[in-house]
ROROVEX-816627 format. One record per residue (C-alpha): z, y, x; residue number from 1. Coordinates in steps of 0.001 Angstrom, whole numbers. Each point is the difference from the previous one (the first is absolute). Example, Ala and Ser with C-alpha at 12.3 -4.5 7.8 and 13.67 -1.06 7.14 Angstrom:
2
- 7800|-4500|12300|1 .
- -660|3440|1370|2 .
This chain:
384
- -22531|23921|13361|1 .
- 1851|3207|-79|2 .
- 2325|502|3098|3 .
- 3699|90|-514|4 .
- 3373|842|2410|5 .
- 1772|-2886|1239|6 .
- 3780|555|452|7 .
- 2544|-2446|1164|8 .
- 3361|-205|-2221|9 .
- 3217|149|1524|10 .
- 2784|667|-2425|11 .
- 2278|2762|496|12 .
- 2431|-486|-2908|13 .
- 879|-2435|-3118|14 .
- 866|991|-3378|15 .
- 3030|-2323|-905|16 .
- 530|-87|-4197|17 .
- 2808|-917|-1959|18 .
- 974|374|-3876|19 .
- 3150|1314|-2036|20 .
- 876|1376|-3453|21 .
- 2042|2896|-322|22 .
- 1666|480|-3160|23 .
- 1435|2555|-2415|24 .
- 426|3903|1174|25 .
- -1199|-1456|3442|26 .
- -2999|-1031|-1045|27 .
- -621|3524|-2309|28 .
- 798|1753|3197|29 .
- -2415|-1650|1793|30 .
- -3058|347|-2274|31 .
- 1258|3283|-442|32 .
- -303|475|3677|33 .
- -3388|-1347|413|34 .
- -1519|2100|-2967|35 .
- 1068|2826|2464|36 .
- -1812|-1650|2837|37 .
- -3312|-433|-1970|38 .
- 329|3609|-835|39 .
- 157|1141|3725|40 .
- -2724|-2283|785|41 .
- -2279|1562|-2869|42 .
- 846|2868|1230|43 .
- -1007|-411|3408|44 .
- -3262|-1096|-841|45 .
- -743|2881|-2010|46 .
- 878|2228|2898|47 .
- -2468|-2212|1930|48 .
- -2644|749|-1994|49 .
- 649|3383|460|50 .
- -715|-745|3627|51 .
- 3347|-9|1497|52 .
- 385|-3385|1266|53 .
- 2594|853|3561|54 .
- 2826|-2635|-780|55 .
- 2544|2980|-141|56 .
- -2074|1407|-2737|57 .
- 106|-3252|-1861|58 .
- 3909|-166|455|59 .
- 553|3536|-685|60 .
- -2047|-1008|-3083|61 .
- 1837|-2817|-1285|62 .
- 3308|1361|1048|63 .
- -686|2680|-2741|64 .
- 475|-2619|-2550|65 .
- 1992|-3248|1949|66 .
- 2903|1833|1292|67 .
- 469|-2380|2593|68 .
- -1499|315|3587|69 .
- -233|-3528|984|70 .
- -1732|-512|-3749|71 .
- -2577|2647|767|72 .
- -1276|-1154|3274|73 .
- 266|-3635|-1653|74 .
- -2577|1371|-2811|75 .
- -1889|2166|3193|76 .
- -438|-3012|1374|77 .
- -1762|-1573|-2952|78 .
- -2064|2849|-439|79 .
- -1111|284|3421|80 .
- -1136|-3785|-307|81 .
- -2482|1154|-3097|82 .
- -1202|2709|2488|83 .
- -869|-2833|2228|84 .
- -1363|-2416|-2714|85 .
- -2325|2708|-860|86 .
- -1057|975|3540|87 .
- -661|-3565|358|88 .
- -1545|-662|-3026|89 .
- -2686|2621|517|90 .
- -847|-1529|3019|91 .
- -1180|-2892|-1422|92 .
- -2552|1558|-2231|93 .
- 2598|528|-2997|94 .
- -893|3091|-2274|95 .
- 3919|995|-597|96 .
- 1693|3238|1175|97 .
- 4204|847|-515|98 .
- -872|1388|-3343|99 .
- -726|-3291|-1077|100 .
- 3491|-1639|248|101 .
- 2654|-827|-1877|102 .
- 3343|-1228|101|103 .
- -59|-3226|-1522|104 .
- 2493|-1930|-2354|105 .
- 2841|-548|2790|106 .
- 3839|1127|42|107 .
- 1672|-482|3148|108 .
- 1736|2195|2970|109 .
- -569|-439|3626|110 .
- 2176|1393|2526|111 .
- -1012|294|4196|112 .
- 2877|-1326|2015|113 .
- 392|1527|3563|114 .
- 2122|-1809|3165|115 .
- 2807|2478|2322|116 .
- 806|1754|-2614|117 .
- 4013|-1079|-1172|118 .
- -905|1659|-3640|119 .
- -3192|-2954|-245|120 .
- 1471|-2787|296|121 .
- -3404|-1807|-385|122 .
- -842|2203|-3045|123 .
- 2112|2853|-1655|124 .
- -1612|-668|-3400|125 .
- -504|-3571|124|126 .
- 2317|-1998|2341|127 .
- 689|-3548|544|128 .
- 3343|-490|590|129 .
- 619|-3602|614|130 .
- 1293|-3159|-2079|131 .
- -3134|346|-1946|132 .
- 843|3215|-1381|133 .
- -2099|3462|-3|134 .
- 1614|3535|-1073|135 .
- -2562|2277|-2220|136 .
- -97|3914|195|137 .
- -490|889|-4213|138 .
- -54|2993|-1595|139 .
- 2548|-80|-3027|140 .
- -924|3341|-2143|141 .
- 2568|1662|1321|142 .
- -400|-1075|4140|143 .
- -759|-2440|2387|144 .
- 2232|-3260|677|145 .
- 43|-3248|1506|146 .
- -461|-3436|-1662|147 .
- 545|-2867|1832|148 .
- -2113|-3574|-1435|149 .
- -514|-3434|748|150 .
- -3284|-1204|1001|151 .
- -1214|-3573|155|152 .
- -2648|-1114|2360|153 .
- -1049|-3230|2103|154 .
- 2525|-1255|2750|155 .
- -2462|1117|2679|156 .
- -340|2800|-1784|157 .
- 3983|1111|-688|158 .
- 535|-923|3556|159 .
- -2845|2448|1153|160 .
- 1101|2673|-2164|161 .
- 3474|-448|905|162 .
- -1005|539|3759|163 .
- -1529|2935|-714|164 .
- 3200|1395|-2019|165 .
- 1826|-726|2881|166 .
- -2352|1648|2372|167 .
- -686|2890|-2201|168 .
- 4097|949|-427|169 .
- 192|-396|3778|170 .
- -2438|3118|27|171 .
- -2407|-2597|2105|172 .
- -2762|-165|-2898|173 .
- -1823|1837|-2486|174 .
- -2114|-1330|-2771|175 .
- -2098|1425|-2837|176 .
- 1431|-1301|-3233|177 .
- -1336|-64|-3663|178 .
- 1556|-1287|-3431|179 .
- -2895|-1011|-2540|180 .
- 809|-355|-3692|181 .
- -1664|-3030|-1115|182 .
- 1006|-318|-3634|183 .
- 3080|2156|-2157|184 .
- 1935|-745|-2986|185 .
- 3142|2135|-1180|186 .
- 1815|501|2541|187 .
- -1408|-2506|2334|188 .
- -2504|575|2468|189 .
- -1969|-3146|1801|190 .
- -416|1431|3602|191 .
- -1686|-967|3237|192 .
- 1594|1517|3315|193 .
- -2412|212|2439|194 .
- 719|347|4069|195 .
- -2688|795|2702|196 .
- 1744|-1318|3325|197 .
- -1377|-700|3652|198 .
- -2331|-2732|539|199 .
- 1735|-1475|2613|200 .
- 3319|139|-1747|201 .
- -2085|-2104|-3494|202 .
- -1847|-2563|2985|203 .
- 3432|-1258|1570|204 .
- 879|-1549|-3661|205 .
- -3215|-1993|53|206 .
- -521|-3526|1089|207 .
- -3044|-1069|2032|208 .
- -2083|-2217|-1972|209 .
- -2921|-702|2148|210 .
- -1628|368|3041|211 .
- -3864|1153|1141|212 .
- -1459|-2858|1421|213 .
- -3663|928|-399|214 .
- -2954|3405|384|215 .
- -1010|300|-3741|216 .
- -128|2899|-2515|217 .
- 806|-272|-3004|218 .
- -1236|2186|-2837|219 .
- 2302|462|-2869|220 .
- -787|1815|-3450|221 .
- 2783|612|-2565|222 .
- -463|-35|-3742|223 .
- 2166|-177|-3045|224 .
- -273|-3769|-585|225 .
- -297|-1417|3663|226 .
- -1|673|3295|227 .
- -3081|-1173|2010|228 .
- -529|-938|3794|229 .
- -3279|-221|2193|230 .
- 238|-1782|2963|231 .
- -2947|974|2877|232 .
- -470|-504|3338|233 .
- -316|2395|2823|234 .
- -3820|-294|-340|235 .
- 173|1089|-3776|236 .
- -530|-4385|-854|237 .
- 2133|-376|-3769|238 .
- 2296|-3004|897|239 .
- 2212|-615|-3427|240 .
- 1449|1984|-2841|241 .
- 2798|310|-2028|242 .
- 1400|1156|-3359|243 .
- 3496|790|-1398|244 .
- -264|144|-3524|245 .
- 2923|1837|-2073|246 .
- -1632|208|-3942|247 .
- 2920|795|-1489|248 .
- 871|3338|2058|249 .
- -2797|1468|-2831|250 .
- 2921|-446|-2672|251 .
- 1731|3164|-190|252 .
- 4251|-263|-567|253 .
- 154|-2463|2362|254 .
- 3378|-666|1916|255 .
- 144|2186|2904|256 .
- 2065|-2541|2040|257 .
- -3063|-3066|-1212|258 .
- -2560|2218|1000|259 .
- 1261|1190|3382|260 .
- 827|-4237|477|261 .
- -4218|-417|-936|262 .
- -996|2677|2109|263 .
- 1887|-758|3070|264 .
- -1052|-3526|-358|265 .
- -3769|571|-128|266 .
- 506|1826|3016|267 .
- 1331|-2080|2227|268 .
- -2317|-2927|-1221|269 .
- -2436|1930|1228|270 .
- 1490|1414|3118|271 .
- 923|-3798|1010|272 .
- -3561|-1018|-851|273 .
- -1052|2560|2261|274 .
- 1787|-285|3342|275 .
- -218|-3809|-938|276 .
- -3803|139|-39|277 .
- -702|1458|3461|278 .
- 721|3916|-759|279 .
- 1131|2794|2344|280 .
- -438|3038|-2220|281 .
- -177|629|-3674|282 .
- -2386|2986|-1297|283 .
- 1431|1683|-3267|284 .
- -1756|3174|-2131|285 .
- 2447|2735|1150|286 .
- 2711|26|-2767|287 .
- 587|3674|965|288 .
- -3390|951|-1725|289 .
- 434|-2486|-2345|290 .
- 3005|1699|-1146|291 .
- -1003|3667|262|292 .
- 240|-274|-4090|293 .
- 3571|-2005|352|294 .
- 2515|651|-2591|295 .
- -2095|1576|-2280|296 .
- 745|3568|2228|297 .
- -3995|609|-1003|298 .
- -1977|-1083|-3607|299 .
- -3262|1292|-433|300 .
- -3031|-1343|-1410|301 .
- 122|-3911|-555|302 .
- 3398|-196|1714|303 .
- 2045|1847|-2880|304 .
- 336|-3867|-1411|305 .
- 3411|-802|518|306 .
- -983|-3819|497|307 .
- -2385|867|2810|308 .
- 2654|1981|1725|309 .
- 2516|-2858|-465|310 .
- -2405|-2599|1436|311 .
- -1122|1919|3250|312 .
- 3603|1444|666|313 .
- 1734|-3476|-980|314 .
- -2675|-2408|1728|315 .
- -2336|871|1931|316 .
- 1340|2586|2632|317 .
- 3651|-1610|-438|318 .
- -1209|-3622|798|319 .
- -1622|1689|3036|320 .
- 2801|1644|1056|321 .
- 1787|-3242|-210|322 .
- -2494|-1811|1932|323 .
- 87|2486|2923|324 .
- 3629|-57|173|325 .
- 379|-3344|168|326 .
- -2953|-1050|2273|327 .
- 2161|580|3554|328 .
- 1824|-3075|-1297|329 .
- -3088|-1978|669|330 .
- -605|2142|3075|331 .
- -3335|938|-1407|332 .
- -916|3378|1104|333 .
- -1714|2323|-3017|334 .
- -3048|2204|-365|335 .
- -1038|2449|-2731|336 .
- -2907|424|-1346|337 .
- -820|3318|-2460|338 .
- -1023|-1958|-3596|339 .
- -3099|2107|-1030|340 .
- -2992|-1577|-1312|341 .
- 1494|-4045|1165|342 .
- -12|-972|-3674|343 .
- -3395|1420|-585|344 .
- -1360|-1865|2979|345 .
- 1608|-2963|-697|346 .
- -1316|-237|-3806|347 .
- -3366|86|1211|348 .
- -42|-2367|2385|349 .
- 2964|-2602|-1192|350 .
- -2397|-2065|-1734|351 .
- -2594|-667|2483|352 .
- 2211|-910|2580|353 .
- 1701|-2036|-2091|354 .
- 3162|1161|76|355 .
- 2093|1811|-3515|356 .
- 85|4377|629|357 .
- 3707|-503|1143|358 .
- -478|-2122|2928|359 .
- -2964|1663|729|360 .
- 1851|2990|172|361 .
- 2760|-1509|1912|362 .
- -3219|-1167|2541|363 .
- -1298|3338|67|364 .
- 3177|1821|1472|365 .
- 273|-2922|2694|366 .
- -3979|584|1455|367 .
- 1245|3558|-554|368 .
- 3045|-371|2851|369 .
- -3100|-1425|2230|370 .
- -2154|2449|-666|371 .
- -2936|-2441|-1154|372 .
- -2535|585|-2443|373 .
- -44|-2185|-3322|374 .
- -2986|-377|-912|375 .
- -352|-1213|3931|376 .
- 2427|-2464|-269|377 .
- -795|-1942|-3085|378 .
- -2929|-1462|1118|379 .
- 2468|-2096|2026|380 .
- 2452|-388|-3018|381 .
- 1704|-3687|404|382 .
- 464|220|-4056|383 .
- 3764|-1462|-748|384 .
């Protein structure tokens, strides 16, 4: 079995998301705005691949195009995280250099927030300013202005992001903020705001729902129709499994609202099943590899299919995400695992154990946190 890095997961921040529709010269502004924000970021990249990749040369880059400062290290940023994806993708084995990528069918504007600083207030470009209510920097033809619009969002969720206005005009906090376009119309744009906050500051919204009451591991593998769970014991011994099954997450269109509600219930099922079963610690595939091609920043090869790119972004390394974050409610501590070659091991060896690949898989990554041989163990296999 090839040898992979352990690493223990302890969140560090929480993306909270929320929806509104801005409408008329607004909402031209705005796509007008990010149209200039894709153009910096293409234009960053292509200065990458020209070898300058120093994040003032990226914002000096897209500054050339953006006009905005807090827009061009917003679309540094990005760029610096396909550096990264790269890096890391070569690493594990992938033929792909920075020539390879491109930009892929997104519009949206991200803005980096900074704290002590009385012009921030949270985020010059992209500020929460209470009541539910976040003010927009656009660009109008002619020059930039504010538009103030109404989001709607979960009551945990408006009361988090309200906190965070109030911190961020206090000068206390600063947050990286996006605005995704999810669908446009005349003179309506369908929008997703998007806030990266402090861990601590998401965790003190979120009730306990269990408590550890056992030494188990528990191996969990994500996929685009269920979620599945592999219960061992410290001497590698399978004990019970588990599946969450969502089918109907494969149906594109689906309400976002119905398929968050699925998601986050499969989760927790399986989370309660978990700490409720004897486990102390859930192992995961990291999500962070998992997501090196997240929102479709890189297409090459097999990946240029949009439907592939929705899955893996949309399932896969979100419901993992998900399942980290919301773990520490069930006290159950997390390890990652890197995800190379556990499918391929667990396809040939799912049927003579007795088990289907994705529990297999979900086995695999737990005899992985104990560092045990499979093909050890499963001549001991108590078959479920």
């Amino acid at each position: 079995m090839r040898q992979r890095s352990l690493s223990v997961f302890t969140p560090e921040e929480a993306t909270i998301r929320a929806r509104f529709v801005a409408k008329g010269e607004e909402a031209d502004w705005l796509l007008l705005t990010m149209a200039k924000f894709k153009a910096g970021t293409q234009k960053a990249l292509e200065v990458t691949k020209q070898g300058k990749t120093r994040f003032t040369e990226l914002v000096k880059a897209s500054m050339s195009i953006v006009g905005n400062n807090r827009y061009a290290r917003g679309s540094a940023k990005i760029v610096q995280g396909i550096i990264g994806s790269v890096k890391a993708l070569q690493k594990l084995g992938e033929n792909i250099s920075l020539n390879d990528v491109e930009l892929g069918d997104w519009w949206l504007i991200q803005s980096i927030g900074a704290r002590n600083d009385a012009s921030e207030k949270g985020n010059r470009n992209i500020r929460l300013i209470g009541d539910n209510d976040v003010e927009i920097l656009v660009h109008d033809e002619a020059s930039w202005r504010r538009i103030k619009v109404e989001y709607g969002a979960s009551k945990r969720y408006s009361m988090i992001l309200n906190e965070v206005a109030k911190l961020g005009m206090e000068n206390k906090l600063g947050y990286l903020a996006r605005i995704i376009l999810l669908n446009y119309s005349p003179h309506r744009a369908y929008c997703e705001l998007q806030v990266t906050i402090p861990w601590n500051l998401y965790m003190r919204y979120l009730p306990v729902k269990g408590h550890v009451h056992g030494d188990n591991i528990g191996g969990i593998d994500v996929n685009l129709d269920r979620i599945n769970l592999a219960i061992v014991s410290r001497q590698g011994v399978l004990l019970d499994t588990y599946t969450a099954r969502f089918p109907e997450l494969k149906v594109q269109g689906l309400d976002y609202d119905r398929r968050t509600s699925i998601v986050m219930d499969a989760i927790h099922k399986v989370l309660d099943y978990a700490v409720n079963h004897g486990c102390s610690l859930i192992v995961l595939e990291n999500p962070k590899t998992l997501g090196y091609l997240r929102w479709v920043w890189i297409r090459r090869g097999k990946r240029r299919n949009s439907t592939w790119n929705r899955r893996v972004s949309l399932f896969t390394v979100e419901i993992a995400e998900r399942i980290s974050w919301h773990a520490p409610q069930y006290e159950l501590k997390i390890y990652y695992v890197n995800p190379s070659y556990t499918s391929k091991l667990a396809e040939a060896i799912a049927e003579n154990i007795g088990l289907d690949k994705h529990t297999a898989s979900a086995h695999i990554l737990a005899l992985e946190y104990l560092g045990l041989n499979p093909k050890e163990v499963y001549q001991n296999l108590q078959r479920p």
